[in-house]
C-alpha positions in Angstrom: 38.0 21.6 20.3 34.4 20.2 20.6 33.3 17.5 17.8 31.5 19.1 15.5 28.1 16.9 14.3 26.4 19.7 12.2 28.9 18.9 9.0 27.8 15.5 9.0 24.6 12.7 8.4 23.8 12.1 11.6 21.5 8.6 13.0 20.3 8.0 15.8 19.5 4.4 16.5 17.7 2.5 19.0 19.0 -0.8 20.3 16.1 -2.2 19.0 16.4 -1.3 15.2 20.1 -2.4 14.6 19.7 -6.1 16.5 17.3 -8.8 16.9 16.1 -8.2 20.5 13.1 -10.8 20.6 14.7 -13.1 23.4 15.9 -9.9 25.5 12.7 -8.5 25.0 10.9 -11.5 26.3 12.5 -11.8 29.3 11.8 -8.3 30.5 8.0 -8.7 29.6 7.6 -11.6 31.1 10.1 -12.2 33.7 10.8 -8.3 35.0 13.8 -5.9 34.9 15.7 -7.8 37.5 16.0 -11.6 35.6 16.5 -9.4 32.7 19.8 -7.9 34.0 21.0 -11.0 35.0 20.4 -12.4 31.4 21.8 -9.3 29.9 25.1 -10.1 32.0 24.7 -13.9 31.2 24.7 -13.3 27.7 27.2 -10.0 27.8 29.7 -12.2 25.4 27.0 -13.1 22.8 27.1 -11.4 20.3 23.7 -10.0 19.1 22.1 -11.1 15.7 21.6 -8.3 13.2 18.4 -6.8 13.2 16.0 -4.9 10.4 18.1 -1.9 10.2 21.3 -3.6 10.4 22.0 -4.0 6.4 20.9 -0.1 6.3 23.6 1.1 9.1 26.5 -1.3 7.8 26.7 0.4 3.7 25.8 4.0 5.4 29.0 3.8 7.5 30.6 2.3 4.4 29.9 5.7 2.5 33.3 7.2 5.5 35.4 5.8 2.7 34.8 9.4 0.6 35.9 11.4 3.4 39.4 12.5 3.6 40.4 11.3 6.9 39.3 8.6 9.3 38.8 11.2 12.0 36.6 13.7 10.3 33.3 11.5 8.9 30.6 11.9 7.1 28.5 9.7 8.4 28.0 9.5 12.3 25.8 6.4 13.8 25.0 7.4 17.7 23.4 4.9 19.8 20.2 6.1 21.6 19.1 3.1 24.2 16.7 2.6 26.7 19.2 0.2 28.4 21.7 1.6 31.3 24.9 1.3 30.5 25.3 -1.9 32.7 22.9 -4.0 30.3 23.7 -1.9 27.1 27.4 -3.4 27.6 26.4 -5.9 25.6 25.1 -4.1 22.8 28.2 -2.2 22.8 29.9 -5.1 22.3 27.9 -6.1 19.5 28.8 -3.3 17.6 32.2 -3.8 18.1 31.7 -7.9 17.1 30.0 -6.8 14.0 32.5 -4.1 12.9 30.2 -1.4 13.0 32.2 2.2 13.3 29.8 3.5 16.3 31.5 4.9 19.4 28.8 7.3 20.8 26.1 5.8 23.0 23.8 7.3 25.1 22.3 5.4 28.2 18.8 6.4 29.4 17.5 3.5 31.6 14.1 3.3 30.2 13.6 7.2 29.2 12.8 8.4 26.3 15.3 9.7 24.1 13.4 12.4 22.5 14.6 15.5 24.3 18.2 14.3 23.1 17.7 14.4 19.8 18.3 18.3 18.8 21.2 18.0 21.1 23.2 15.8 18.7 21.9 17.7 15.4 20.2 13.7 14.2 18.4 13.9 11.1 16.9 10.2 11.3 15.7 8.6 14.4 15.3 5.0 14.2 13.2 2.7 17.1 11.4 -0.2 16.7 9.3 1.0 19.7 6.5 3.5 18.1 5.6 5.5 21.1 9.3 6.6 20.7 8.4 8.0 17.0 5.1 9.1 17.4 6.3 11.3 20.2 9.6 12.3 18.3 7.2 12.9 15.2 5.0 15.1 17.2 7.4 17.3 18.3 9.2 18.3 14.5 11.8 15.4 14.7 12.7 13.3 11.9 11.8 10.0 13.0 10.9 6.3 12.0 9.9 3.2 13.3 11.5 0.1 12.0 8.9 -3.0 11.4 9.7 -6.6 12.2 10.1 -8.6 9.3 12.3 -12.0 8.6 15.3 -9.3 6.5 18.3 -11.4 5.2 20.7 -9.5 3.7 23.7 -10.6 1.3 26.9 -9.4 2.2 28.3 -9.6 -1.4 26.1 -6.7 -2.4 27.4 -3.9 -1.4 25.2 -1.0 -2.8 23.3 1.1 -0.7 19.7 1.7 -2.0 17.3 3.9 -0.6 13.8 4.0 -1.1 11.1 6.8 -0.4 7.5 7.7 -0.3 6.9 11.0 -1.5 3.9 12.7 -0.2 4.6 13.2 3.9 8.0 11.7 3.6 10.1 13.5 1.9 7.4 16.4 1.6 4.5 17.5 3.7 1.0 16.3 3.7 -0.8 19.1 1.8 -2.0 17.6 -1.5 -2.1 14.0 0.9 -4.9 16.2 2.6 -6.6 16.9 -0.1 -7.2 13.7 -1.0 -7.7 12.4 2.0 -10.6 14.8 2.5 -12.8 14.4 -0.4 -11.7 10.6 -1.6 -11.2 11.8 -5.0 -8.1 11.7 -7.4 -9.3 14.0 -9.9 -9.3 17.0 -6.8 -5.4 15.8 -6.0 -4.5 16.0 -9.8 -6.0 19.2 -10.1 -4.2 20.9 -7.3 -1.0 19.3 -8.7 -1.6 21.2 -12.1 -2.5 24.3 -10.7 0.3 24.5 -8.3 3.6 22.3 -10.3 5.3 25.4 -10.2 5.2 26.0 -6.4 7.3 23.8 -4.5 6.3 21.7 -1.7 7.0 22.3 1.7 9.2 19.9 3.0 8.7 16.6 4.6 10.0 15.0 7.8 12.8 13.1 6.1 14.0 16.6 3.7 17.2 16.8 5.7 17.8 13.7 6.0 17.6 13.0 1.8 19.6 16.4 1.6 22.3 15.3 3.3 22.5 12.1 0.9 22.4 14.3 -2.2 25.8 16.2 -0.9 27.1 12.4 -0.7 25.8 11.6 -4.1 28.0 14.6 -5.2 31.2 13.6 -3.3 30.7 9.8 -5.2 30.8 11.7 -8.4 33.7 13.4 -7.9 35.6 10.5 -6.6 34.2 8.9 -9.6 35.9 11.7 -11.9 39.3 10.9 -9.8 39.3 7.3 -9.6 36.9 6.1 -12.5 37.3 2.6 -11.1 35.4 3.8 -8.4 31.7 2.0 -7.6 28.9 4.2 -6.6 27.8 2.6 -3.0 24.3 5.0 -2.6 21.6 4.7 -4.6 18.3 6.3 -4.4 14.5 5.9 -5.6 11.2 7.5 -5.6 8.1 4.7 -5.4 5.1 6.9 -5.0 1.4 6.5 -5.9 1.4 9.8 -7.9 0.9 9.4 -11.7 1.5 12.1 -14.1 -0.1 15.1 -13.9 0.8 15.0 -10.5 4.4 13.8 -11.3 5.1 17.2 -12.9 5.4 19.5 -9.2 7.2 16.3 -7.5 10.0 16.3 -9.9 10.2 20.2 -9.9 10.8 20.2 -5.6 13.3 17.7 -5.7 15.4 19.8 -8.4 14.9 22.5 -6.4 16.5 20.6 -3.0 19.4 19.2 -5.5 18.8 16.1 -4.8 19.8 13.3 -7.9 17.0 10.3 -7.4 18.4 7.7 -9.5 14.7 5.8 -9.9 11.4 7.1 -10.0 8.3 5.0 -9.7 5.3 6.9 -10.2 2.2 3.8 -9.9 -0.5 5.7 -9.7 -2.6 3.2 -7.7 -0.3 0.0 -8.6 0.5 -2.0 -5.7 4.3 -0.8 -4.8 5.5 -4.2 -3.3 5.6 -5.5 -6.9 8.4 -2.6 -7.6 10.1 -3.2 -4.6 10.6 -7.2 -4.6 12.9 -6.3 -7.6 14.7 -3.5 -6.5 15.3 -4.9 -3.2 16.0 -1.7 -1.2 18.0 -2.2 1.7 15.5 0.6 3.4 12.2 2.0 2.4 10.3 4.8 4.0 6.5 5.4 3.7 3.8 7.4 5.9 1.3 4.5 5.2 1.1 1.3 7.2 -0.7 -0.1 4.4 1.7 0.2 2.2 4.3 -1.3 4.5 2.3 -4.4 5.0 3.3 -6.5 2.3 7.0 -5.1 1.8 8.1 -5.8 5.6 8.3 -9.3 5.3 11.1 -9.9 2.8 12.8 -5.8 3.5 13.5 -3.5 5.9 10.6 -1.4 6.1 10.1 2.2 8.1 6.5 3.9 9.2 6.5 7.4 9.2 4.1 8.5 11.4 3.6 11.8 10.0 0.3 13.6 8.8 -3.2 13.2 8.2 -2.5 9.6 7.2 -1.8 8.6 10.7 -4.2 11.1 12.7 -7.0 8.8 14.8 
């Protein structure tokens, strides 16, 4: 019987947003593909250092521990790489160092992995490299790219906390068009009134945050078996929207069942400020400006979805 993905949370992760590939990367720019195999093989016992998404990947395969058996996951982490599989041995071999539950690779040798996508049912592609996400993006796929940033993570903590845009993240870019058109708030909060009781359509990353809800409710009920049971996910809104515009955002995501455990609605106030605190362990946003500041000190993802990111 075939293994059946479409139950399940599925990533799919480039090489280059689980580990720190800076030296590797270097040596193919500059040196060309040849000296680069050789240094791949050189170094096929060296282990790679965790990269941006690494503290992200590690608590989301944690979240296995609610399904019933081993063998049946909820969670499924598949390996998408530009590498062949001669120089993605050792990346394979830093998943296994690391004690990351990811068996399923794929092997392009320098493709692109976007016509693979649909094929294993992903609802979040993850790639440092942009044209990778733009073109995924383009095309109806979920996708993000994962900034640099100097991410240290601490082991003790083992929560898993989420954070998300709103407006062409979790939703589409309508009232983020509005806006962007005529540069004034008071024509988004009007639309927002007039329409809070028609939800919005949904956003590149709506599966994706679906599929965490139906976690959410799994942790509850192991809660209600085992009440010494900790809740590993955790998930928040940080949006610029301030009330009345708050009204039609909390309507659609009690309409997609999903349980947000914080909601930040700034209006305007810099979000870096409520992130520092909450120290997610990923945040999503459409808006490179908004990324700026937070992906020095946490892993940050780009959406590039929607008007926001149009040239």
């Amino acid at each position: 019987m075939a293994y059946d993905l479409t139950e399940r949370l599925v990533i799919g992760l480039a090489s280059s947003a689980l580990f720190d590939l800076e030296e590797s990367d270097k040596i193919f720019r500059e040196k060309g593909d040849k000296e680069y195999r050789k240094f791949q093989r050189h170094k096929e016992n060296e282990p790679l250092k965790e990269g941006v998404a690494f503290p992200f990947i590690k608590r989301l395969l944690s979240l296995n521990v609610l399904s019933p058996s081993p063998n049946n996951p909820l969670v499924e982490v598949i390996l998408l790489s530009r590498n062949d599989p001669d120089t993605g041995l050792r990346v394979m071999k830093s998943i296994e160092h690391h004690n990351l539950n990811m068996t399923r690779a794929v092997f392009l040798q320098g493709s692109s992995p976007l016509k693979y996508i649909p094929a294993f049912d992903i609802e979040l592609f993850l790639s440092a490299n942009p044209s990778d996400v733009t073109q995924a993006i383009n095309a109806g796929y979920p996708a993000g790219r994962v900034i640099k940033g100097n991410i240290t993570d601490n082991p003790t903590d083992l929560e898993l906390r989420i954070a998300f845009d709103f407006d062409g993240v979790i939703v589409d870019d309508e009232s983020e068009s509005i806006y962007q058109t005529t540069r004034n708030l008071d024509d988004f909060h009007n639309n927002e009134r007039i329409k809070k009781n028609i939800l919005h359509n949904p956003g590149p990353l709506n599966k994706f945050i679906r599929r965490l809800a139906e976690i959410q409710k799994l942790e509850h009920k192991k809660i209600e078996q085992d009440p010494t049971y900790k809740s590993i996910l955790k998930t928040a809104i940080v949006t610029a929207r301030n009330a009345p515009s708050h009204e039609r955002a909390i309507y659609t995501l009690r309409d997609l069942g999903i349980e947000i455990n914080e909601a930040f609605f700034l209006g305007g106030i810099e979000k870096n400020k409520v992130l520092e605190i909450m120290k997610p362990h990923i945040f999503f946003d459409d808006q490179e400006s908004h990324l700026e500041k937070p992906s020095k000190i946490l892993p940050s993802v780009h959406i590039p979805f929607g008007v926001t990111n149009k040239k």
